[in-house]
C-alpha positions, -999 to +999 in steps of 0.1 A: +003+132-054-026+113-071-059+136-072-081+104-059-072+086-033-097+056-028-087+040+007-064+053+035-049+031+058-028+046+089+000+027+105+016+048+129+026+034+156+025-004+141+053-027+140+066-061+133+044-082+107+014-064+118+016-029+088+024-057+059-011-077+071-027-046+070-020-037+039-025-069+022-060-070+038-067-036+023-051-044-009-074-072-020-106-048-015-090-024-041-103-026-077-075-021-104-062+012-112-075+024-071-053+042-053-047+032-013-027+062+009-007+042+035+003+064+064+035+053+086+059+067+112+088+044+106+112+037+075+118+009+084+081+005+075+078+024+053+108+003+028+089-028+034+056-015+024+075-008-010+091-039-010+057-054-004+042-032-033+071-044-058+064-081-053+024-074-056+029-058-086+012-024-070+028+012-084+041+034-061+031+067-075+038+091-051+059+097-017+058+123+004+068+131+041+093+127+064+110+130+099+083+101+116+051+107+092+057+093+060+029+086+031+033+060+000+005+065-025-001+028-040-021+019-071-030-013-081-024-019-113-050-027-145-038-063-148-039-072-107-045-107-103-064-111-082-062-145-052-093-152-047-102-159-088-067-172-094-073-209-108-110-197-113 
């Protein structure tokens, strides 16, 4: 587990699209090299929240949990470019 976690965002009990909008919200208030905790109950969850990380370019440097309460430590990497300043 990282020793700083900078943001926590819980998602038990979320499903559908609704955890991956979270997170993405959350996300773009991270600065680089900021960790973000993300809580969930499902695996199903819990995969695409990786998946999600993969494709954003985010590090998943720790999991740990199980049986229905599951936690992905995400950091954001150095080089994260960021949307809002893409094109900028």
């Amino acid at each position: 587990m990282p020793r700083t976690v900078d943001r926590q965002l819980d998602l038990r009990g979320r499903v559908a699209v609704a955890p991956l909008a979270l997170v993405q919200g959350v996300s773009r208030c991270l600065a680089a090299g900021r960790v973000l905790v993300v809580r969930c109950d499902r695996t199903a969850t819990c995969r695409d929240v990786r998946g999600w990380a993969a494709r954003a370019g985010f590090e998943v440097v720790a999991r740990e949990g199980g049986a229905g309460d599951y936690r992905l430590y995400l950091r954001r990497p150095p080089a994260a470019i960021d949307s809002r300043t893409r094109g900028a």
